[in-house]
PDB file as gemmi writes it, atoms N, CA and C in Angstrom:
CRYST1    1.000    1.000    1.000  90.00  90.00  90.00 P 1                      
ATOM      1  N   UNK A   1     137.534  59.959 103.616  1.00  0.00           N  
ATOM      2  CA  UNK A   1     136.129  59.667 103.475  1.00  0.00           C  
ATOM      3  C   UNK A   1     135.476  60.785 102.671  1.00  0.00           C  
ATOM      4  N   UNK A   2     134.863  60.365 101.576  1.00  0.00           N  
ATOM      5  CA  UNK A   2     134.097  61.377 100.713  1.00  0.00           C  
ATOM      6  C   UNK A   2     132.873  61.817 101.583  1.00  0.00           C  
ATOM      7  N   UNK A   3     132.955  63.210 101.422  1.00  0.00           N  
ATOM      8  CA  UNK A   3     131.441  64.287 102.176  1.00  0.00           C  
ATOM      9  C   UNK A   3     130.721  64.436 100.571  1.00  0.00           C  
ATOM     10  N   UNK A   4     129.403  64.001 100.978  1.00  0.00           N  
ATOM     11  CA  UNK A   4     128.739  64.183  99.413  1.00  0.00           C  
ATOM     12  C   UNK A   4     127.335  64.732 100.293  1.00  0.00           C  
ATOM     13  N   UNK A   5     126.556  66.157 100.274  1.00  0.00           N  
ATOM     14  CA  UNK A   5     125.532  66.417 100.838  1.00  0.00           C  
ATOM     15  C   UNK A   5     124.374  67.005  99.739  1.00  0.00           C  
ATOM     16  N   UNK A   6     123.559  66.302  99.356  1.00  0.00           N  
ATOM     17  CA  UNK A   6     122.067  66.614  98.791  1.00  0.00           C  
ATOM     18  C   UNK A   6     120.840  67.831  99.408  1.00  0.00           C  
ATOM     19  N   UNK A   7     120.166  68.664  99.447  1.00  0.00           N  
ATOM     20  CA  UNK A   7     119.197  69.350 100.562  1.00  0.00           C  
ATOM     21  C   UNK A   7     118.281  70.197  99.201  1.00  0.00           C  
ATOM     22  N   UNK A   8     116.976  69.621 100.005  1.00  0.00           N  
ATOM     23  CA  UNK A   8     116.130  69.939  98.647  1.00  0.00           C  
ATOM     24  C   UNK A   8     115.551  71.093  99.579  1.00  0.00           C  
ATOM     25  N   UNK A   9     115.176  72.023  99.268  1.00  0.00           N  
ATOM     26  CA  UNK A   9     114.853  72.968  99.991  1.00  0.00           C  
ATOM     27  C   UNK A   9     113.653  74.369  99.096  1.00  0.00           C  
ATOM     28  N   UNK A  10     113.207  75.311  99.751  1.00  0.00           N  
ATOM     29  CA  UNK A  10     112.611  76.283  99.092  1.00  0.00           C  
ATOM     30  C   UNK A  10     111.462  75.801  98.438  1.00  0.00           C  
ATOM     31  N   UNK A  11     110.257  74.966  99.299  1.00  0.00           N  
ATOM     32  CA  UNK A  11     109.488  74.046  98.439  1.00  0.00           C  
ATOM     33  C   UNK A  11     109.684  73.126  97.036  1.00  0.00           C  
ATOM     34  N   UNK A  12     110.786  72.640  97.418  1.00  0.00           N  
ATOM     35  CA  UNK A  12     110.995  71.916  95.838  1.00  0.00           C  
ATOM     36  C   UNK A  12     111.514  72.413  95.195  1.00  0.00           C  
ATOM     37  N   UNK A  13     112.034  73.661  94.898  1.00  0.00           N  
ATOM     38  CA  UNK A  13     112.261  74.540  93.666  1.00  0.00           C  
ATOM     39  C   UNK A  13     113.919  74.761  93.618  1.00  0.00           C  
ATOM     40  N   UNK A  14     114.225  74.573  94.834  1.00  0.00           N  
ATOM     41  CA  UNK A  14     115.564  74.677  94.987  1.00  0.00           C  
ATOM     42  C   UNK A  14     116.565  73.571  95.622  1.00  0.00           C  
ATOM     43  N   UNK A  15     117.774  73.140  94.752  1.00  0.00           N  
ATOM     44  CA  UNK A  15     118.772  72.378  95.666  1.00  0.00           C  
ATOM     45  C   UNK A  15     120.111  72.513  95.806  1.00  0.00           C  
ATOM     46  N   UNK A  16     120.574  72.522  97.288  1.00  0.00           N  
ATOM     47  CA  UNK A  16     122.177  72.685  97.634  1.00  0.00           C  
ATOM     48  C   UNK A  16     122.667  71.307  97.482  1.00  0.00           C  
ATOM     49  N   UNK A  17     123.946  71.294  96.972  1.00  0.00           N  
ATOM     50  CA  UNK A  17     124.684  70.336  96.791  1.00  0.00           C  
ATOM     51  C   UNK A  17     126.358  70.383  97.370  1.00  0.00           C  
ATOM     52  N   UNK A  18     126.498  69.667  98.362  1.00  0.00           N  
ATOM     53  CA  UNK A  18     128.007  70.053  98.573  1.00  0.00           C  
ATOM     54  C   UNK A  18     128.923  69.080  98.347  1.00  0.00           C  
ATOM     55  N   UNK A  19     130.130  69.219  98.282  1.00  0.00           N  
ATOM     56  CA  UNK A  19     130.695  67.751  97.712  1.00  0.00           C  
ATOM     57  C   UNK A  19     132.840  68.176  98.279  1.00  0.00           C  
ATOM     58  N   UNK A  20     132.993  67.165  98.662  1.00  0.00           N  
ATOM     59  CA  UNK A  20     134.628  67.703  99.412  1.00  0.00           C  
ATOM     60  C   UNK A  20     135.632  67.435  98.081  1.00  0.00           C  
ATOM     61  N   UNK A  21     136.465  67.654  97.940  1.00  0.00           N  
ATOM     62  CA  UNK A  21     137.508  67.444  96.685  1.00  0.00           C  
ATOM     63  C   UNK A  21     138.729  66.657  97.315  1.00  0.00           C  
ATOM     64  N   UNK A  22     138.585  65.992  98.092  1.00  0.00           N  
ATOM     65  CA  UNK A  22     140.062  65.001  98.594  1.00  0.00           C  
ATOM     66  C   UNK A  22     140.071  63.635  98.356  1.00  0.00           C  
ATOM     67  N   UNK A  23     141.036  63.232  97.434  1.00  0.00           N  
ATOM     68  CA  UNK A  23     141.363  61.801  97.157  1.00  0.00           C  
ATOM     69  C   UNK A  23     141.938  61.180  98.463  1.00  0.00           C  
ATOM     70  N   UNK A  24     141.819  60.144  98.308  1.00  0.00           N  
ATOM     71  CA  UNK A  24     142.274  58.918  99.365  1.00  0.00           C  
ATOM     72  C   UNK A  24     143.066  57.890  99.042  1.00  0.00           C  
ATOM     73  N   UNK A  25     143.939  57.263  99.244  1.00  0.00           N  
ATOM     74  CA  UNK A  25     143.769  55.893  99.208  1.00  0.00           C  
ATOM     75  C   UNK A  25     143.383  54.848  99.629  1.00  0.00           C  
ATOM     76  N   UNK A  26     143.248  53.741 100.036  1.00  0.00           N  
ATOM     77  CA  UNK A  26     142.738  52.823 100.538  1.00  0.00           C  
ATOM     78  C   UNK A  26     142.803  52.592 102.259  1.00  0.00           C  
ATOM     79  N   UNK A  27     144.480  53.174 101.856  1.00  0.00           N  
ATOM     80  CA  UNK A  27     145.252  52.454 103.240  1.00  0.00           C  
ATOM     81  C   UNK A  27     145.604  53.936 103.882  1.00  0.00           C  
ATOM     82  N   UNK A  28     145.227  55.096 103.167  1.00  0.00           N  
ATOM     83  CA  UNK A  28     145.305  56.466 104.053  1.00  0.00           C  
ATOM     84  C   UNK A  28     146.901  56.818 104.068  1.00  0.00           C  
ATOM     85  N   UNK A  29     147.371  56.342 102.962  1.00  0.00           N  
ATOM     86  CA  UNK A  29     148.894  56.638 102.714  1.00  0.00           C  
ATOM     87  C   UNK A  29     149.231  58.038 101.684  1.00  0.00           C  
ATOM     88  N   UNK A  30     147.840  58.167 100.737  1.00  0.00           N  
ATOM     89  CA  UNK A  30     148.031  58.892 100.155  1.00  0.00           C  
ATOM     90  C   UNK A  30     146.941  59.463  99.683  1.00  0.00           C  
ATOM     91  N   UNK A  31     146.870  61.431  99.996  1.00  0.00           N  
ATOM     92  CA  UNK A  31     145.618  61.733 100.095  1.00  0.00           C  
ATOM     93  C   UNK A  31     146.347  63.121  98.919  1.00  0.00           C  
ATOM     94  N   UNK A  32     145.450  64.000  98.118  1.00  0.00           N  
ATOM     95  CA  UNK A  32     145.465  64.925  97.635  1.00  0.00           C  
ATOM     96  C   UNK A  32     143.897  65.410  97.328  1.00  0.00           C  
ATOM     97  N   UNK A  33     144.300  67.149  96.745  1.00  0.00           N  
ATOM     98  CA  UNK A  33     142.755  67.484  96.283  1.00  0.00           C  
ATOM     99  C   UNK A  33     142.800  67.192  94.773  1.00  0.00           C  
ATOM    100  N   UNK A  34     141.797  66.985  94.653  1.00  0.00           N  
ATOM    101  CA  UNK A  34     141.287  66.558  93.556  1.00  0.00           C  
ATOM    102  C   UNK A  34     139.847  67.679  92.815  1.00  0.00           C  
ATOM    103  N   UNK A  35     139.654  67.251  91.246  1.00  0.00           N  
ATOM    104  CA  UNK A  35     138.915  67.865  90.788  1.00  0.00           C  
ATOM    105  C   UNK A  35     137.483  67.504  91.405  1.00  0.00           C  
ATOM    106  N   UNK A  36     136.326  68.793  91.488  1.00  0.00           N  
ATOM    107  CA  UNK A  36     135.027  68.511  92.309  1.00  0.00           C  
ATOM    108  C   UNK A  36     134.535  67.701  92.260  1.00  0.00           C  
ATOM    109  N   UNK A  37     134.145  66.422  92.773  1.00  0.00           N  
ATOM    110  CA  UNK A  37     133.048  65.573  92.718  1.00  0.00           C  
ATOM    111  C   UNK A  37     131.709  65.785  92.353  1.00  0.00           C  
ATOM    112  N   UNK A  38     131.416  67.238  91.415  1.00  0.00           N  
ATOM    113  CA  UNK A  38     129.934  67.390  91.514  1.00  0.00           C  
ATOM    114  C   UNK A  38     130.315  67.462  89.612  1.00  0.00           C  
ATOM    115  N   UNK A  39     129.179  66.406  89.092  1.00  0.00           N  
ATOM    116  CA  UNK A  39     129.437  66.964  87.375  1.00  0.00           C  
ATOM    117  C   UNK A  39     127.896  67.034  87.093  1.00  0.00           C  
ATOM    118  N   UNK A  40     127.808  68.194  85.431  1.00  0.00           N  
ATOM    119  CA  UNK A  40     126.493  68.251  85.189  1.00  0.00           C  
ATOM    120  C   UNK A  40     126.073  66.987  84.302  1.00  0.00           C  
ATOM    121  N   UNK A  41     125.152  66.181  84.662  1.00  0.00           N  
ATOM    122  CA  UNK A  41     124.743  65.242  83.843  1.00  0.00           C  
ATOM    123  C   UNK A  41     124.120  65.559  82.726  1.00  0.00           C  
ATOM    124  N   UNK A  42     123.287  66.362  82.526  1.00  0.00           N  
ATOM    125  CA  UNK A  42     122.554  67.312  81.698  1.00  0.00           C  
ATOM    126  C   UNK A  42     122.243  68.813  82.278  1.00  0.00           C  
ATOM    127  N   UNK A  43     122.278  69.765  81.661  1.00  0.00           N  
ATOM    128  CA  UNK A  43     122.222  71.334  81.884  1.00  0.00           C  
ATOM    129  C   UNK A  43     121.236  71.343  83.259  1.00  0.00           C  
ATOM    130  N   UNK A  44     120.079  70.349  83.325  1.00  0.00           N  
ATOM    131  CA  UNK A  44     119.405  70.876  84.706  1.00  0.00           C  
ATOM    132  C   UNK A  44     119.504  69.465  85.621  1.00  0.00           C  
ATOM    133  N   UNK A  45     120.317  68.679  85.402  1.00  0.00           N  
ATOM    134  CA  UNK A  45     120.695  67.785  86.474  1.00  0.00           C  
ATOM    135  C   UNK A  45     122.191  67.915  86.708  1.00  0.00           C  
ATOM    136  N   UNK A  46     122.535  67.408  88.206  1.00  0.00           N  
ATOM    137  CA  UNK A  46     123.867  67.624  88.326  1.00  0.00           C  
ATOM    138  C   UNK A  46     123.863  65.974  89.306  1.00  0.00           C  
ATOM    139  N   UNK A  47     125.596  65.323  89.152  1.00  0.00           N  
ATOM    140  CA  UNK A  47     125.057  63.999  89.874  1.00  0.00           C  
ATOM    141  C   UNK A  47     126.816  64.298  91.295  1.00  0.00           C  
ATOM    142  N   UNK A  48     127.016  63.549  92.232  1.00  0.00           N  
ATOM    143  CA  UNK A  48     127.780  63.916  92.982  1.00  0.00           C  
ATOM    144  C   UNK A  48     128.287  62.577  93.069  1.00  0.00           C  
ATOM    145  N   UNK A  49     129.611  62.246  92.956  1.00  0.00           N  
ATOM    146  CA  UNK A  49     130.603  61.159  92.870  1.00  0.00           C  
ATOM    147  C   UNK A  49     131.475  60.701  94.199  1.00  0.00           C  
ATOM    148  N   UNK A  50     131.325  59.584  94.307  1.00  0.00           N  
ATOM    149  CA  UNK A  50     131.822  59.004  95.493  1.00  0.00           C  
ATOM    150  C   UNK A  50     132.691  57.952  94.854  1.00  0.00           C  
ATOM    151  N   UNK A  51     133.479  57.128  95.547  1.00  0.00           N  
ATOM    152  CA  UNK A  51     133.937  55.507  95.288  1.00  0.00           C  
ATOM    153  C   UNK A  51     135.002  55.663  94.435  1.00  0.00           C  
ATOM    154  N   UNK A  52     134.941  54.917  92.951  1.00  0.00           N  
ATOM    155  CA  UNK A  52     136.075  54.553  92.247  1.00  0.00           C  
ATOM    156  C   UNK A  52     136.566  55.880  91.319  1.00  0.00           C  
ATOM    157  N   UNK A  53     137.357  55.140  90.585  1.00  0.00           N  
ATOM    158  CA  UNK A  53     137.997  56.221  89.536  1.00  0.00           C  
ATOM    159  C   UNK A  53     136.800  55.986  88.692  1.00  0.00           C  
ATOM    160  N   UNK A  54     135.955  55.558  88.421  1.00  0.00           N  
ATOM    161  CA  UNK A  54     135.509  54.391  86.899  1.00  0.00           C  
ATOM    162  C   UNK A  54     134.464  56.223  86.609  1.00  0.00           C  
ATOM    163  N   UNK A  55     134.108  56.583  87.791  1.00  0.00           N  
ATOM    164  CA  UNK A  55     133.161  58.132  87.206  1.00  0.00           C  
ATOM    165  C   UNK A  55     132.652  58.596  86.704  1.00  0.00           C  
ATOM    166  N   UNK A  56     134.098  58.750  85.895  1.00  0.00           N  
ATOM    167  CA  UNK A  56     133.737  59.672  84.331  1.00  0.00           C  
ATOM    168  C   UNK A  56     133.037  58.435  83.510  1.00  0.00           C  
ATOM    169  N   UNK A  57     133.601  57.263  83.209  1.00  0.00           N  
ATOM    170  CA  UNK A  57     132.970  56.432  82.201  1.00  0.00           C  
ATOM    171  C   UNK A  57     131.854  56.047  82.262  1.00  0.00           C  
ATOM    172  N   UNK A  58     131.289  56.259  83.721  1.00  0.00           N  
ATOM    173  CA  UNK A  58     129.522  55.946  84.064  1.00  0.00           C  
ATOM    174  C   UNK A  58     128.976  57.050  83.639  1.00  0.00           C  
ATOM    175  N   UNK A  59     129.621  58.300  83.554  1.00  0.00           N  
ATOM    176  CA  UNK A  59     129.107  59.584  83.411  1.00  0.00           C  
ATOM    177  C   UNK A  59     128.586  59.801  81.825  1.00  0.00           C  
ATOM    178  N   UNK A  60     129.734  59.434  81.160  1.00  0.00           N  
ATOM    179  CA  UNK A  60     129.989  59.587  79.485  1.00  0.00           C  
ATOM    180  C   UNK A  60     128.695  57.993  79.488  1.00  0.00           C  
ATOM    181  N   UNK A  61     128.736  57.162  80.245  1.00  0.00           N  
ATOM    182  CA  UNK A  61     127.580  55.921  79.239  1.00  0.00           C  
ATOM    183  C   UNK A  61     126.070  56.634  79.868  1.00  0.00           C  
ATOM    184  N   UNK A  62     126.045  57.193  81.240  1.00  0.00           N  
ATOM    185  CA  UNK A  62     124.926  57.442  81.497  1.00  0.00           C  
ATOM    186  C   UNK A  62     124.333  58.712  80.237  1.00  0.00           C  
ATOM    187  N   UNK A  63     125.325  59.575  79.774  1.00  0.00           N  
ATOM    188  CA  UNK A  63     124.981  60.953  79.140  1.00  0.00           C  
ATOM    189  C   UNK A  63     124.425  59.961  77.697  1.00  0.00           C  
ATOM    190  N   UNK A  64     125.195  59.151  77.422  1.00  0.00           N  
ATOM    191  CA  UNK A  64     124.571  58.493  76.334  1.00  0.00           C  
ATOM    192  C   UNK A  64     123.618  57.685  76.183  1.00  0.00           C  
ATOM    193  N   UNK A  65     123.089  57.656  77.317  1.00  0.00           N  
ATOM    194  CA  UNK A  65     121.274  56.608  77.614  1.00  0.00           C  
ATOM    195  C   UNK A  65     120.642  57.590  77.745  1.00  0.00           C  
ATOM    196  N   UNK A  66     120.583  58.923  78.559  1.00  0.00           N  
ATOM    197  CA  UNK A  66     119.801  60.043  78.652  1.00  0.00           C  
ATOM    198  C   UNK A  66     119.578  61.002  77.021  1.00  0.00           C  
ATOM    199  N   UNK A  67     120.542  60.909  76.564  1.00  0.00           N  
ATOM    200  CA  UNK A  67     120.396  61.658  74.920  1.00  0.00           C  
ATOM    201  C   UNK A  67     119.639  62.853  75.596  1.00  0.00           C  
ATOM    202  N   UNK A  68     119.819  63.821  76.671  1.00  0.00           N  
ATOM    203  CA  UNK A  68     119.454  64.941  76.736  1.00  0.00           C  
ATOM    204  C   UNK A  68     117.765  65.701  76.447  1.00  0.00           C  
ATOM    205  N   UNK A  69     117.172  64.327  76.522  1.00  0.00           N  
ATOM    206  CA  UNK A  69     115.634  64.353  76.363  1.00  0.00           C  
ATOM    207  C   UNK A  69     114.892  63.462  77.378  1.00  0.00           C  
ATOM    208  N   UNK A  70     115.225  63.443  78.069  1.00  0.00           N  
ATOM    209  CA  UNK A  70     114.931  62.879  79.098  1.00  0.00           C  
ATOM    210  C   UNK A  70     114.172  62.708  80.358  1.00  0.00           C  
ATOM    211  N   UNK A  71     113.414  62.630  80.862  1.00  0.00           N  
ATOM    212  CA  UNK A  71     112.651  63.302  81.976  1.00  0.00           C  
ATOM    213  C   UNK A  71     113.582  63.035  83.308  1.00  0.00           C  
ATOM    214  N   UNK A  72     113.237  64.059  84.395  1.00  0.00           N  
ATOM    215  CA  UNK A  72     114.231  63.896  85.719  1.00  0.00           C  
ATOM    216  C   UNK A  72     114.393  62.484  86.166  1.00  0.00           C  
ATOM    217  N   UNK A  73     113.287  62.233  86.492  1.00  0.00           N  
ATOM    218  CA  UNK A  73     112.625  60.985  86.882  1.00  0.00           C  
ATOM    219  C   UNK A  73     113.229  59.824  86.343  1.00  0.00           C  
ATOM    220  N   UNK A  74     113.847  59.717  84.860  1.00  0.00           N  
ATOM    221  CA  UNK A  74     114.085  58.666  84.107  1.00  0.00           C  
ATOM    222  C   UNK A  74     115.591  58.756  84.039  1.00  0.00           C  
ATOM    223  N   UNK A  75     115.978  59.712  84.498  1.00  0.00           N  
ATOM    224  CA  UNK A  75     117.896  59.879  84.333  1.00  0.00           C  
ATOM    225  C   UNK A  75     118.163  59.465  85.914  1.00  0.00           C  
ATOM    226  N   UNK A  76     117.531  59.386  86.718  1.00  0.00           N  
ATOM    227  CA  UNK A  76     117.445  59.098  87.831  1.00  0.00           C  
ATOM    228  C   UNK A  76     117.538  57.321  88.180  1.00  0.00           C  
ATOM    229  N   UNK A  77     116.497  56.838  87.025  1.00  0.00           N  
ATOM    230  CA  UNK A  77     116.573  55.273  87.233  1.00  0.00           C  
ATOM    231  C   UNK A  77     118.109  54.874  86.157  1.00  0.00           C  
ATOM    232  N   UNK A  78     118.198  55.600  85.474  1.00  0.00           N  
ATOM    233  CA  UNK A  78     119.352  55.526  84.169  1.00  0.00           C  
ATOM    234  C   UNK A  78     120.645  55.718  85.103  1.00  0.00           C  
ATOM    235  N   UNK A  79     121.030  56.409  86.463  1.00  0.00           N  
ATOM    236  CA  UNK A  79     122.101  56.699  87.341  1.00  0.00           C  
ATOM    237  C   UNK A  79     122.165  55.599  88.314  1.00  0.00           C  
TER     238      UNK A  79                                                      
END                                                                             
């Protein structure tokens, strides 16, 4: 089971992000660590990955709807 934890903290200004690195399989036959579940979407957003392999390719189409000009707010509805 993926641990993925968000905590906005320090009036707004600050956030912890924690994220576990263990693959699974379906049927719990086959587990390893894996690379972090936490990637930067843009230099001041970061997004935390759960579920399939598919990831990276939501990652690479989302980076290419955001074009790095983006407001928080709008990479947010774009994820």
């Amino acid at each position: 089971m993926t641990q993925l934890v968000g905590v906005i903290c320090e009036n707004r200004e600050e956030v912890i992000l924690i994220s576990d690195r263990m693959v699974t399989t379906a049927d719990g036959s086959l587990a390893f660590e894996h690379e972090p579940k936490v990637e930067f979407i843009v230099p001041s957003a970061l997004v935390l990955m759960a579920g399939s392999i598919h990831e990276p390719e939501l990652i690479t189409d989302a980076r290419s709807a955001i074009k790095g000009k983006t407001p928080l707010r709008e990479i947010a509805d774009i994820l």
